[in-house]
C-alpha positions as CSV (number, residue, x, y, z in Angstrom):
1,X,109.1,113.8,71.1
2,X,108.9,109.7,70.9
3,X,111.8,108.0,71.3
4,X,111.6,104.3,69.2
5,X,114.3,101.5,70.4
6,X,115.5,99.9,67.3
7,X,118.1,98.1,68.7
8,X,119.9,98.2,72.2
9,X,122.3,95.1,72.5
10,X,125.6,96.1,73.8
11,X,129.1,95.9,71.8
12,X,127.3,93.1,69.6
13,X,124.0,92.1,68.4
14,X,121.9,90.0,70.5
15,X,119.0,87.2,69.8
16,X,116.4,89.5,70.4
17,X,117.9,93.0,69.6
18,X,120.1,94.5,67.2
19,X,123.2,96.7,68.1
20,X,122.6,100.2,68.7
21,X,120.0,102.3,66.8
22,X,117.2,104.9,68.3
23,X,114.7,106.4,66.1
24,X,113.2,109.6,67.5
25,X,110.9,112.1,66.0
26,X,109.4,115.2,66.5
27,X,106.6,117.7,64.6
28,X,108.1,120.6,62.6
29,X,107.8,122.8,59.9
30,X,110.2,122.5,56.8
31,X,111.7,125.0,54.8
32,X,108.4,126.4,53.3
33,X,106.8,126.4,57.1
34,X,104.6,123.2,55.9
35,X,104.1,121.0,58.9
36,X,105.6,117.6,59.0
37,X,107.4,115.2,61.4
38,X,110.8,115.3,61.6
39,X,113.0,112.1,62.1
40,X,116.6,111.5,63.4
41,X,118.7,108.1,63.5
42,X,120.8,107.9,66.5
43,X,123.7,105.3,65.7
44,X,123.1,102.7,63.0
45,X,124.6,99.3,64.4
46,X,124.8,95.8,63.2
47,X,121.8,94.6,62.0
48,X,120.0,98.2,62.9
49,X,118.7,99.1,59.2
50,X,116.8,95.9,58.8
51,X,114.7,96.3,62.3
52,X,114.5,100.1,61.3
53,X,112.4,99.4,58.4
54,X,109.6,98.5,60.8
55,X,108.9,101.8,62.2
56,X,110.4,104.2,59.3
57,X,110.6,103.9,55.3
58,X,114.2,104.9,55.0
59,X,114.1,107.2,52.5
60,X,112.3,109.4,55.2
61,X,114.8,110.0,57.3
62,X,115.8,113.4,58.2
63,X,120.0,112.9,59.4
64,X,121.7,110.5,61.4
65,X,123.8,111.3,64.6
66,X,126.4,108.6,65.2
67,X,128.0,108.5,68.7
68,X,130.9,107.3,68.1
69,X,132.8,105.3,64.9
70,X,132.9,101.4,66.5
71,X,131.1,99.0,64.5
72,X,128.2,98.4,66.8
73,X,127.0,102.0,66.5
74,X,127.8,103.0,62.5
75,X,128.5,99.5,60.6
76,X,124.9,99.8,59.1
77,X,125.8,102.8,57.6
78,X,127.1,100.7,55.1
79,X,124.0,99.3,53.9
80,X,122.0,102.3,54.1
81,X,124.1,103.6,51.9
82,X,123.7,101.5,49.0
83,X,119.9,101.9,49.8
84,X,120.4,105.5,49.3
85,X,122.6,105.4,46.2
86,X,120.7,102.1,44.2
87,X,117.0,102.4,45.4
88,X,114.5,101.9,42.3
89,X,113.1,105.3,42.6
90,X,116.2,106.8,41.8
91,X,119.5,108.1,43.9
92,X,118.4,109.7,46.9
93,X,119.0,113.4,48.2
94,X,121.9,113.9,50.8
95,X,121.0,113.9,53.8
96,X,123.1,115.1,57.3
97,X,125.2,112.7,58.9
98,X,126.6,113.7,62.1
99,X,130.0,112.4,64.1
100,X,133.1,112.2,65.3
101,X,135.8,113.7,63.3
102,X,136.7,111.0,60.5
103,X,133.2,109.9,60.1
104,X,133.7,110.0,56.3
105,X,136.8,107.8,55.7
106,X,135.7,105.5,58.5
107,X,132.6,104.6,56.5
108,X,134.3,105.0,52.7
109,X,136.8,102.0,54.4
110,X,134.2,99.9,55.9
111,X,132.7,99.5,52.2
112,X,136.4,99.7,50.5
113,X,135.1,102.9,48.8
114,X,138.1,105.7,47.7
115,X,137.8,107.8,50.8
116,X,137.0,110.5,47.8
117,X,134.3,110.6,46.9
118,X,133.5,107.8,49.4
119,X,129.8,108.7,50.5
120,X,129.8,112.4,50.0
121,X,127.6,111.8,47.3
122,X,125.0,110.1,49.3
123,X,125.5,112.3,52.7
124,X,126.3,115.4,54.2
125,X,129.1,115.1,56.6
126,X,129.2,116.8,59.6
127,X,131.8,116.8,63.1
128,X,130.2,117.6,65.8
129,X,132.9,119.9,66.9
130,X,132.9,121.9,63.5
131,X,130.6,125.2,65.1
132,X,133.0,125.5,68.3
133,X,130.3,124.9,70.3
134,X,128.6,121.6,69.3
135,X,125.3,122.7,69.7
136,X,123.3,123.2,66.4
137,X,119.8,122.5,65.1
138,X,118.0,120.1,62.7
139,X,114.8,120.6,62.1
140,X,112.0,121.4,65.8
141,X,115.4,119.6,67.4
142,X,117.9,121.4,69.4
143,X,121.1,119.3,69.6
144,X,123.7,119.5,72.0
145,X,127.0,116.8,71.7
146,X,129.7,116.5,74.6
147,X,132.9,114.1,74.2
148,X,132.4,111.8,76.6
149,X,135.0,109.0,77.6
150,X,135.9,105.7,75.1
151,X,138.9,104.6,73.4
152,X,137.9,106.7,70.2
153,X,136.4,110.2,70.1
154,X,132.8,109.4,71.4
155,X,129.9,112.2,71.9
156,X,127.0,111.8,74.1
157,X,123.7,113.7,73.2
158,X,120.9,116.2,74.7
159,X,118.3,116.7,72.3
160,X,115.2,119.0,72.9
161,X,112.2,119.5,70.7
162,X,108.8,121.0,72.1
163,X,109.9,121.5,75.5
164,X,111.4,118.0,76.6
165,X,114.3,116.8,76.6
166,X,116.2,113.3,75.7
167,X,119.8,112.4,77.1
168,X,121.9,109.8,75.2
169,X,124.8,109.0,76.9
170,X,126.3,106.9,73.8
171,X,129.3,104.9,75.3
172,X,131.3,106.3,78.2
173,X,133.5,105.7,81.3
174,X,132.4,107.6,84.1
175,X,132.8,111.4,83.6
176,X,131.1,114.2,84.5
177,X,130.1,115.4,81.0
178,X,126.9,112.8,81.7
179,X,125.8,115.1,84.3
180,X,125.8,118.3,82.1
181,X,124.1,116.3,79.5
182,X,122.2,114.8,81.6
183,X,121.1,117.7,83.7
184,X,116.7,117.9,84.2
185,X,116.6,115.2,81.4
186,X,112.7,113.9,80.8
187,X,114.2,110.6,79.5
188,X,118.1,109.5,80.1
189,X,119.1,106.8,77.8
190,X,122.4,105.7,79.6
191,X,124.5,103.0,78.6
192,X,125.0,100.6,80.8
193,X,127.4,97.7,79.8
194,X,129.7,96.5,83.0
195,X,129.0,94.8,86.3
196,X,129.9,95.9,89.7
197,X,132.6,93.6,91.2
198,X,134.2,92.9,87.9
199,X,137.7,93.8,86.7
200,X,136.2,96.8,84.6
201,X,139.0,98.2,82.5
202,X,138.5,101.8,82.6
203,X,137.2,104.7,80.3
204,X,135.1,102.4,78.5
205,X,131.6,101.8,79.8
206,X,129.7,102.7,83.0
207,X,128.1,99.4,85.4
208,X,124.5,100.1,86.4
209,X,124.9,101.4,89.3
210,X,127.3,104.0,87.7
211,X,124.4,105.0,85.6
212,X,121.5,105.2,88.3
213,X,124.2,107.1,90.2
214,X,125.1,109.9,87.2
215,X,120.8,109.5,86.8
216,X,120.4,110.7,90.4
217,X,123.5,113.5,90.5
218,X,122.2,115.1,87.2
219,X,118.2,114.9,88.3
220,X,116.8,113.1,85.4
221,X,113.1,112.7,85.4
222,X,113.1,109.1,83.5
223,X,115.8,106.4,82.9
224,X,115.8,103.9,80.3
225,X,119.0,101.5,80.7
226,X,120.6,100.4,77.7
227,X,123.7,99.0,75.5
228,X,123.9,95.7,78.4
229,X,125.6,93.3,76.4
230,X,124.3,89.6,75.4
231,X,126.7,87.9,78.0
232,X,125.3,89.4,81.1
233,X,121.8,88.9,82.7
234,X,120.2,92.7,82.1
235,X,117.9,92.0,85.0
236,X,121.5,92.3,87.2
237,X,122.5,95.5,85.3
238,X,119.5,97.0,86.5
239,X,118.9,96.0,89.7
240,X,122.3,97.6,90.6
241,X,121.1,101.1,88.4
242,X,117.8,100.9,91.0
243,X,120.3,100.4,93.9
244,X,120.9,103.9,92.9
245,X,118.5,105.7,91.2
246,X,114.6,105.3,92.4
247,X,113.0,107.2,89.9
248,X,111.4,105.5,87.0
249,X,113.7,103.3,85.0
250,X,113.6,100.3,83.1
251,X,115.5,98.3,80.5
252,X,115.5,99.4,77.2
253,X,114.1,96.5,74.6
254,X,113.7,96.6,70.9
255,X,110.3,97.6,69.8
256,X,109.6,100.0,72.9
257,X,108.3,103.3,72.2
258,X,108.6,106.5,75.1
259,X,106.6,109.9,74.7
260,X,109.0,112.4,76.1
């Protein structure tokens, strides 16, 4: 698999990132056994679809998974949208969008569509939840989702494809769904958004050393620390996740690419 940082800025866009967006792909066959790569959108923040453009045309695009429904991990949706519906070439197929329960109307309201049709034209909604189990597959990718704990109905995701494995933790409080998740993980892209020492409110993000921590407990091979928002210094977030965790690991940036 390889794992493309679109955007990584926490809660907001930054000045050199946008909000959260990870591109990751993987070779496959499609549904005539003709082999291609495969491509998945994890989260589509503020500003994500314009960066996106750098490392994917659009229209290729295989589903998007969207943690959870704030605005600094599905707002871009919006826009993708009408690229989908008014591109030159013509409407687009649907493609599979994955989420939370109310995926649909959140995204009709955000672009004051009728929540029917909204954008059921445009994509095929999908809740995590919907098999029982929330494990499924899309393409070479196995997907599992876990609710994981944030002030809405949040998921965190292990995704395996040719024998590796990647571990998004989306947005969480500490819980021990990360180490399930997280469990043997090649590559553990864990949030990372509050300080040690500060008046955290709870169930809403993890402080680096939280995430080294759940990084070490769960054995993950690789760490990539992300989601650190513009007003802290990132270099502090880590340096408490390495207090923690002294495997690999380094701060996610837009632009960086991992093989997995």
């Amino acid at each position: 698999m390889r794992l493309t940082v679109v955007g990584c800025s926490g809660s907001y866009p930054g000045p050199q990132s946008p909000a959260s967006c990870y591109l990751l792909q993987a070779d496959g066959v499609d549904a005539e056994g003709r082999s291609r790569t495969w491509s998945l959108v994890l989260d589509m923040g503020n500003g994500a679809l314009g960066l996106l453009q750098r490392y994917i045309d659009p229209l290729a695009v295989d589903a998007v998974l969207l943690s959870h429904l704030h605005a600094d991990h599905c707002v871009d949706m919006t826009s993708y949208y009408v690229l989908r519906k008014y591109h030159p070439s013509g409407t687009q197929p649907r493609i599979p969008v994955w989420g939370p329960q109310g995926t649909a109307g959140r995204l009709a309201n955000a672009y004051d569509l009728p929540r029917r049709p909204g954008m059921r034209e445009e994509f095929e909604f999908h809740r995590y939840d919907e098999q029982g189990t929330g494990s499924f597959t899309l393409g070479p990718f196995e997907i599992t989702a876990a609710e994981v704990d944030h002030p809405v109905p949040a998921y965190g995701l292990r995704i395996s494809a040719e024998g590796r494995t990647l571990a998004y933790s989306g947005d969480t409080g500490p819980t021990p769904a990360l180490l399930d998740l997280a469990k043997g993980a090649d590559l553990f892209l864990v949030e990372a958004s509050f300080r040690e020492g500060d008046d955290n409110p709870p169930s809403l993000h993890l402080t680096g050393a939280e995430a080294g921590q759940y990084a070490t407990e769960a054995v993950s091979k690789r760490v990539v620390v992300t989601h650190v928002p513009p007003w802290h210094d990132a270099a502090e977030i880590l340096a408490e996740a390495k207090q923690t965790y002294s495997g690999p690991i380094e701060l996610a940036r837009s632009g960086a690419v991992y093989e997995i």
